[in-house]
C-alpha positions in Angstrom: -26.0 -16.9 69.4 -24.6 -14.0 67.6 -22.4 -15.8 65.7 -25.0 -18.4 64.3 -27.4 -15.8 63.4 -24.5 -14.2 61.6 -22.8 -17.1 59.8 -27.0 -18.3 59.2 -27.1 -14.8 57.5 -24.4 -14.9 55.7 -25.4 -18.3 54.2 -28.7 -16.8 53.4 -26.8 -13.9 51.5 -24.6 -16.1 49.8 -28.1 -18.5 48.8 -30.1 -15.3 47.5 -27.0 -13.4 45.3 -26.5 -16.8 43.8 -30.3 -17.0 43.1 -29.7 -13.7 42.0 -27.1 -14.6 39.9 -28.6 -17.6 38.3 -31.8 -15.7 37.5 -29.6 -13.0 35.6 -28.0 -15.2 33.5 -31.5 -17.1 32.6 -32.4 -13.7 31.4 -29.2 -12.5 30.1 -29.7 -11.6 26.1 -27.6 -13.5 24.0 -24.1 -12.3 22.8 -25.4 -10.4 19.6 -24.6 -11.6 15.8 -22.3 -9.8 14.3 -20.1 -9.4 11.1 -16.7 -7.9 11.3 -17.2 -4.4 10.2 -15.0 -3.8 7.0 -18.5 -5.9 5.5 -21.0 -3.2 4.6 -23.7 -2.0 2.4 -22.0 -1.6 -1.3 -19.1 -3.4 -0.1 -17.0 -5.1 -3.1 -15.8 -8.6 -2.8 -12.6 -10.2 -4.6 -13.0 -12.4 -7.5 -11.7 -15.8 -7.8 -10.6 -16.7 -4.4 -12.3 -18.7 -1.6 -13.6 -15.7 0.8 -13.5 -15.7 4.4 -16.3 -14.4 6.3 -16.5 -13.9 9.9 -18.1 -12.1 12.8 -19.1 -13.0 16.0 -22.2 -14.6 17.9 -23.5 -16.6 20.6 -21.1 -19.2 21.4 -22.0 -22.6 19.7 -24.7 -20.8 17.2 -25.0 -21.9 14.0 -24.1 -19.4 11.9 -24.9 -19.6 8.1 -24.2 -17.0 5.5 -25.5 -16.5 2.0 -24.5 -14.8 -1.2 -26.5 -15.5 -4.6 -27.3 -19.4 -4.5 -24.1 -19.9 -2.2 -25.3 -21.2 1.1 -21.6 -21.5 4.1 -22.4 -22.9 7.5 -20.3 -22.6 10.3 -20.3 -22.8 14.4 -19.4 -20.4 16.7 -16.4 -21.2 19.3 -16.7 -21.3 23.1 -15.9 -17.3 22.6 -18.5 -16.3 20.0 -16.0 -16.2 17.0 -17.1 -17.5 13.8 -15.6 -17.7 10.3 -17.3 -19.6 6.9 -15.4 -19.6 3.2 -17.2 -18.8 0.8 -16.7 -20.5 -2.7 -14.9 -18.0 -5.4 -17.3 -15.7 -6.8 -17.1 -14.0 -10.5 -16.7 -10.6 -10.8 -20.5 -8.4 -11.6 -20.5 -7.3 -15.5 -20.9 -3.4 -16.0 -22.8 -2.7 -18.4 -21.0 1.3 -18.7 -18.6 2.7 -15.9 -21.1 5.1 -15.2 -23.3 2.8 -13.9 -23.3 0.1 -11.2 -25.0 -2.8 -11.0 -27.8 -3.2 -8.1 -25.6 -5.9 -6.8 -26.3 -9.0 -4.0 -27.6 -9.3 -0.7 -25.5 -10.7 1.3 -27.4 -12.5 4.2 -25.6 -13.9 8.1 -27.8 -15.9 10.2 -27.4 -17.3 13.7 -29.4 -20.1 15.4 -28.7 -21.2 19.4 -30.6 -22.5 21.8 -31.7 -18.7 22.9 -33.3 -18.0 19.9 -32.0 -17.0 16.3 -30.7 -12.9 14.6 -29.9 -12.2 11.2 -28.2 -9.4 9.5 -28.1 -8.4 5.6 -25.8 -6.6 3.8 -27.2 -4.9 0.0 -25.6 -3.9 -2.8 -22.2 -6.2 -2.7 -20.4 -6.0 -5.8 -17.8 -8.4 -6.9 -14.7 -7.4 -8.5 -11.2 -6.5 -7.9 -9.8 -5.0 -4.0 -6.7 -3.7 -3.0 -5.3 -2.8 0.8 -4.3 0.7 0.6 -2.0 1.8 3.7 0.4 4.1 4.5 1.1 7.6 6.4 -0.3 11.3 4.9 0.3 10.8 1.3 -1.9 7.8 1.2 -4.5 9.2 3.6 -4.7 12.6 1.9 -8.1 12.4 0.1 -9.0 13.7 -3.5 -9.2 17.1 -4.0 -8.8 18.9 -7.6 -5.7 21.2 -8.3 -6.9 23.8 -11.0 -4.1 25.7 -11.8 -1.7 22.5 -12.4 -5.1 20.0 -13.7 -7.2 22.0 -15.2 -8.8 19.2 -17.2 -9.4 16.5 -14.5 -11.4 17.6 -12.0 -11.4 14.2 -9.6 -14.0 15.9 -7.4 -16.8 15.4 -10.4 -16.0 11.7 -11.3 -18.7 9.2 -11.6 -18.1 5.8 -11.3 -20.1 4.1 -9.1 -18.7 0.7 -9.2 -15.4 1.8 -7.5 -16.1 1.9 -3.7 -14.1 2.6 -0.6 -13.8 2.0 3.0 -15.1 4.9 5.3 -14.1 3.5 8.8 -17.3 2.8 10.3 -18.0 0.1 8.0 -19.7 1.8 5.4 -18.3 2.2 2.0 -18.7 5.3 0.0 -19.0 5.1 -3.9 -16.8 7.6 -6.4 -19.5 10.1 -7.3 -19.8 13.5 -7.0 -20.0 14.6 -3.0 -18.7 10.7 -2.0 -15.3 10.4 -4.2 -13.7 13.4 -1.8 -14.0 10.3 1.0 -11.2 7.9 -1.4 -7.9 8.1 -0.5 -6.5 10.1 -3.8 -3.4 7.7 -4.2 -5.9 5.0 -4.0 -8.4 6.6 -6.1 -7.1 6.9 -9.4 -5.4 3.8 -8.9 -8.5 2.5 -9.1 -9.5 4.5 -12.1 -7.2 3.5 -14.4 -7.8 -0.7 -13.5 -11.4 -0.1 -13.6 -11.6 1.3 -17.1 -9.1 -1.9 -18.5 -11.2 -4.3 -16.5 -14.4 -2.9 -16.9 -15.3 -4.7 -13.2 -16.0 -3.1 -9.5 -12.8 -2.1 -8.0 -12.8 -2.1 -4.4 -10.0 0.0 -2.0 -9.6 -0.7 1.8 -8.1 2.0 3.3 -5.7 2.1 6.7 -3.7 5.1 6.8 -2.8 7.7 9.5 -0.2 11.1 8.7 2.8 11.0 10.3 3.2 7.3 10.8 6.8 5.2 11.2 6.8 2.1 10.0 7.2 0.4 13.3 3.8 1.1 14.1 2.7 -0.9 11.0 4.3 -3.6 12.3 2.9 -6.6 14.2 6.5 -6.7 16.2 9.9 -6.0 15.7 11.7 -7.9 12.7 13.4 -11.1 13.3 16.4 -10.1 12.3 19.1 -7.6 13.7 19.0 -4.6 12.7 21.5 -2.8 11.8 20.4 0.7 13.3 22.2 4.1 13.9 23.7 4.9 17.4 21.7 8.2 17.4 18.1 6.5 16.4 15.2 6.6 18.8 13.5 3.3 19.8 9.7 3.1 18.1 7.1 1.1 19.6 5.3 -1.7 17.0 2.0 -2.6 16.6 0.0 0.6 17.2 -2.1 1.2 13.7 -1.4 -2.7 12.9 -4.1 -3.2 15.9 -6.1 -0.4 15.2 -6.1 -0.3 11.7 -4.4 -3.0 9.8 -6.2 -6.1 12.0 -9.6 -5.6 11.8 -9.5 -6.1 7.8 -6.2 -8.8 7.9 -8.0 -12.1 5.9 -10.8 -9.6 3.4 -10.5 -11.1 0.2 -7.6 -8.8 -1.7 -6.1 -8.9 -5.4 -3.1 -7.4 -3.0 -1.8 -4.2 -1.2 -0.9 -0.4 -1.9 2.1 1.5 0.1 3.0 4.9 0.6 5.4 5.3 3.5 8.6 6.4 4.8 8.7 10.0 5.0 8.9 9.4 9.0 11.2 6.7 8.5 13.5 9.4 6.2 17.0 9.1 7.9 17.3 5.2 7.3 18.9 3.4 5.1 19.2 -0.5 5.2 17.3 -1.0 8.7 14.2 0.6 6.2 15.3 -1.6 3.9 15.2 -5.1 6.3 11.5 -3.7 8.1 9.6 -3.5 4.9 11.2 -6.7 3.6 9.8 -8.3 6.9 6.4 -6.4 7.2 5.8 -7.6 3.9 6.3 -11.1 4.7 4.4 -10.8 7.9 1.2 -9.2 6.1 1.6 -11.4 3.7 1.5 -14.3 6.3 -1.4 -12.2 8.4 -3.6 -12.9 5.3 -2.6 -16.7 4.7 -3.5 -15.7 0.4 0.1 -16.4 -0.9 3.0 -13.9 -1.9 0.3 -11.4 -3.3 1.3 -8.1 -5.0 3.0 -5.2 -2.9 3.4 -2.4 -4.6 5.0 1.0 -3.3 5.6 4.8 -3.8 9.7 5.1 -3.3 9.1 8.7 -1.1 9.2 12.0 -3.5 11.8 14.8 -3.5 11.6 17.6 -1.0 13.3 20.8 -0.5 16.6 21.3 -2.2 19.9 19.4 -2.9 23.2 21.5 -2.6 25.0 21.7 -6.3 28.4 21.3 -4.9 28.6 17.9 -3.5 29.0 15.0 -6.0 29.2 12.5 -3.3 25.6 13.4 -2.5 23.8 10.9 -0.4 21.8 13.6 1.4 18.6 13.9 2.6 16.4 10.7 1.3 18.4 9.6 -0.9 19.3 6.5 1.7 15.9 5.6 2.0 15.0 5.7 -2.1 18.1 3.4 -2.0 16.7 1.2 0.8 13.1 1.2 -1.2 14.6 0.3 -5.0 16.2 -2.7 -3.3 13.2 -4.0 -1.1 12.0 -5.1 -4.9 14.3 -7.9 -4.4 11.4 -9.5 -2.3 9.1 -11.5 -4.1 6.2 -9.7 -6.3 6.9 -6.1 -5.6 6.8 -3.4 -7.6 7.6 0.3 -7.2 6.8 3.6 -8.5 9.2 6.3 -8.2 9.0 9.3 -7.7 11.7 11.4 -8.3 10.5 13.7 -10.3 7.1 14.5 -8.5 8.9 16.5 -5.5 7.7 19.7 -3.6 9.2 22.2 -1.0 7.4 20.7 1.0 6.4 17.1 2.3 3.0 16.6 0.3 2.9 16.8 -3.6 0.1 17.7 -5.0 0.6 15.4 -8.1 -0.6 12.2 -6.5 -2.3 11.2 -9.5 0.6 9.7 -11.4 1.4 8.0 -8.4 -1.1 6.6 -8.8 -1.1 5.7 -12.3 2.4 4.6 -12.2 1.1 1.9 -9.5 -1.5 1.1 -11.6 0.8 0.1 -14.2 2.6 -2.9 -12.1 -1.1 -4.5 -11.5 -1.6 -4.0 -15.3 1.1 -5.5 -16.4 2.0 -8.1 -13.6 -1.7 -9.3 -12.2 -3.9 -8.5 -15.1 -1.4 -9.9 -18.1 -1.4 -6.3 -20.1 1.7 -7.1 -22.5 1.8 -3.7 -23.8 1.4 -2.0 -20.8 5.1 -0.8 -19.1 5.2 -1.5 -15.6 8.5 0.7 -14.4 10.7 3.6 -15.3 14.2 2.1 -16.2 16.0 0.3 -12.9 19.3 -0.2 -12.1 20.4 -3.6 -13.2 24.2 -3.8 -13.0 27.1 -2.2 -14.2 30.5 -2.8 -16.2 33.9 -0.8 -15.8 35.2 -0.3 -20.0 38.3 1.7 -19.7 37.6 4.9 -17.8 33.8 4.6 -18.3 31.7 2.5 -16.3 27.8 0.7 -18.3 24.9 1.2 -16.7 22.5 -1.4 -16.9 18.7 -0.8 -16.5 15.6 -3.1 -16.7 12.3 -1.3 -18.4 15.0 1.1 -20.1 13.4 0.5 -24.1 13.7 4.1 -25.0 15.8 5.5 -22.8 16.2 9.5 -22.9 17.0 12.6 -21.2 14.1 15.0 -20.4 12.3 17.3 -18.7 9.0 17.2 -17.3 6.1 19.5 -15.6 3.2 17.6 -13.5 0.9 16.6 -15.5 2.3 16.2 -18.8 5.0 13.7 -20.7 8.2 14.1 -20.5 10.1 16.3 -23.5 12.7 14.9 -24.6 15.8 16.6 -24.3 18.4 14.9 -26.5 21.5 17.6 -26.5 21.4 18.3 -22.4 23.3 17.5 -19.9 22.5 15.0 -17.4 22.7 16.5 -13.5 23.0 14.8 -10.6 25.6 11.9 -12.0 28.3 11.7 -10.0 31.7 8.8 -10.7 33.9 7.9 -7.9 37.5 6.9 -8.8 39.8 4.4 -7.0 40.8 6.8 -4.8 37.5 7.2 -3.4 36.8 10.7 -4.5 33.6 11.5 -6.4 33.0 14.0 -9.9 30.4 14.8 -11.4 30.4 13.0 -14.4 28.6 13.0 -18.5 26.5 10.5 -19.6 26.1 9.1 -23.1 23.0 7.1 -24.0 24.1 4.1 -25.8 20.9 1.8 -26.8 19.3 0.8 -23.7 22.7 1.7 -21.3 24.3 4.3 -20.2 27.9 5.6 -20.2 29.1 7.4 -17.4 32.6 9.0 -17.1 34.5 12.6 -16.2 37.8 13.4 -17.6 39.1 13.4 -14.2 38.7 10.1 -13.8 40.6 7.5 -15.1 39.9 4.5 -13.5 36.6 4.8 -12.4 34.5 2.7 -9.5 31.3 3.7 -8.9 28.5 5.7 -10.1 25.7 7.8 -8.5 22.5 9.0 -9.9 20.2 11.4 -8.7 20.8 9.9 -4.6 20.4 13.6 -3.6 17.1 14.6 -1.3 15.6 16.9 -3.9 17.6 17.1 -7.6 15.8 19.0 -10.0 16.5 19.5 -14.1 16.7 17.3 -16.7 15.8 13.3 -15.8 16.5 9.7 -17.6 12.9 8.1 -19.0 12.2 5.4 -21.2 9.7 5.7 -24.0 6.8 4.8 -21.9 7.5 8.4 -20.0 8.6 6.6 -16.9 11.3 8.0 -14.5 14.7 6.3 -13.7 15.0 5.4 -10.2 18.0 7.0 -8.3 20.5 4.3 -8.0 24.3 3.6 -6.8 26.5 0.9 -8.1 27.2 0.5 -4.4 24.8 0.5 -1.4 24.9 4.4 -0.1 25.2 3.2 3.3 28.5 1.2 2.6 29.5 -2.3 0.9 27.4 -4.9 2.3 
């Protein structure tokens, strides 16, 4: 009898949780509408491309969204994921950078069986945006340096139509008490398109201090690497899935970089991750080969005077970085002669200028506008003298430089940091001679020369080769620092 009674219980327990249960879910709310976060109030959109826009919902809801008369519907899968295209949009006409315009609603509905939500969006400007990402000096924000800027104080700009990413999903606009939010790299980046353009300029922002570049990286490369005995293993992925994913497929013009300070010691292996990263991205956002442009890592500390041979310090990385350019649509700013003691220069502004100037002159068709400093192009042994050939070298000079201010030319100086390595393998510094648009390197004791070094030192200092647009050489070597390849 005991045993009925308790297997008739049970059954009785097992009828009324399942009631139970059933009675929950006829009551349960629906899974909410939502839009993936990097949308916001003020947000900017790109121009001219078909935009994805997605969220979630309750599964099989008809999800429609609405911009201006542009009216997208889409269903929501089994798990509540949704995703409409809208058509390309033209960019908002300012009518003066110091104002914005009031901009469109952007409208998401949901209709199910359960009922129906909506959420709105105002304020959405339409212009240009760019991915900004990178470790500390891409997430340092603006701040004003009086003693070295006395006349552009960033903290008072006001221009409204240039908006960034806060993290929450909000955006912030560059005015007074909101511009301090921008990323200062990213910042006047932005300035200098905005006032060509004349359109909202739009910066999405996923940087963290201190950051390798494994942990921007969905995995490890498909490739081997060719790494140092002594290197420590990195995990991948970290501040891709925190960061990087939740904005992969916003509509972008294309993407800002400032890394490699924690990645300082490599040489090629930097080389082959941000070749592949930039690939991978670049497939994460299914938009084509889109611009990548970078920030080859400033100088730091000091460089000894006695060593020809140099390779110290960064200079393997700065190598590593000129060549990742051989990857399709990059473009890189250097550096050089931006350094500090210590690891954050203060001058971030002409970084971000200098960035500027690729977009310029690559995405936005300015002719006159000079994208690079002169680049290492090739090289020709003549006698006991070996050519330098650069690219962007119209002008080419020696000259010195303080933050903040062009280059002065220095005509009658010697050239530091150039070193020439003879067949015997040992290196001299060597004297330069500009000649047109190349220049001639050579050292009286060398007589049959090999290779030439420039600047591949961790911090040199003195007197540096421009062109006439006031644009740095890059440090180069004939040869790859980290042997023949």
């Amino acid at each position: 009898m005991r045993a009925y009674n308790r297997h008739r219980f049970s059954q009785v327990g097992i009828a009324l949780l399942l009631a139970g249960l059933l009675c929950a879910a006829a009551h349960a709310e629906s899974l909410p509408l939502t839009c993936a976060p990097v949308f916001g109030d003020g947000a900017v959109l790109q121009q001219g491309i078909e935009l994805p826009v997605w969220g979630t919902a309750e599964p099989g809801a008809v999800v429609t969204v609405r911009i201006g008369e542009q009216s997208v519907t889409g269903v929501a899968d089994d798990e509540g994921h949704w995703k409409v295209l809208l058509a390309p949009l033209v960019a908002d006409e300012l009518a003066s950078l110091a104002e914005a315009p009031v901009g469109s609603t952007l409208t998401v509905s949901a209709t199910h069986a359960k009922g129906s939500s909506t959420v709105t969006f105002s304020g959405i400007l339409v212009g240009e945006v760019w991915f900004c990402s990178g470790q500390s000096n891409m997430a340092g924000k603006v701040r004003h340096h009086p003693v070295e800027d006395r006349s552009d104080n960033l903290l008072r700009s006001h221009l409204p139509a240039i908006r960034h990413t806060v993290g929450d999903g909000s955006w912030a606009t560059a005015t007074k008490g909101s511009v301090n939010h921008f990323t200062r790299l990213g910042f006047c980046f932005a300035r200098e398109i905005h006032r060509e353009l004349q359109v909202p300029i739009g910066l999405l922002n996923a940087s963290t201090g201190g950051s390798p570049i494994e942990a921007w990286m969905r995995a490890a490369p498909d490739v081997e690497l060719q790494l140092p005995a002594n290197s420590r293993p990195r995990s991948y992925g970290g501040n891709y899935a925190r960061l990087v994913a939740p904005m992969v497929g916003y509509g972008i013009r294309g993407t800002l970089w400032y890394q490699g300070e924690a990645n300082a010691s490599e040489g090629v292996e930097y080389q082959q991750k941000l070749s592949w990263m930039i690939k991978d991205w670049r497939r994460s956002w299914e938009l084509g080969d889109f611009p990548f442009y970078y920030v080859q890592i400033a100088a730091i500390g000091s460089s000894p005077t006695n060593s020809p041979v140099m390779g110290d310090g960064r200079a393997r990385i700065r190598d590593a970085q000129r060549r990742v350019m051989s990857t399709v649509n990059t473009g890189m700013a250097t550096a050089i002669d931006n350094g500090a003691l210590k690891e954050h220069p203060p001058n971030r502004k002409e970084m971000g200028v200098r960035l500027a100037q690729w977009a310029l002159q690559r995405d936005y068709k300015r002719a006159d506008v000079v994208p690079s400093g002169p680049l290492y192009k090739g090289c020709k042994i003549e006698g006991r003298q070996i050519r330098i050939q650069f690219d962007y070298a119209e002008g080419l000079m020696k000259a010195t430089r303080t933050p903040y201010h062009k280059p002065e030319p220095t005509p009658d100086a010697d050239l530091p940091w150039l070193s020439i390595q003879g067949q015997d393998g040992t290196w001299h510094w060597a004297t330069a001679t500009i000649d047109g648009n190349d220049l001639l390197v050579s050292s009286a004791k060398v007589s049959k020369p090999k290779a030439v070094r420039y600047a591949t030192t961790n911090r040199p200092l003195g007197v540096y080769l421009y062109n006439a647009a006031g644009l740095p050489a890059s440090p180069f070597a004939t040869t790859p620092l980290w042997g023949e390849q």
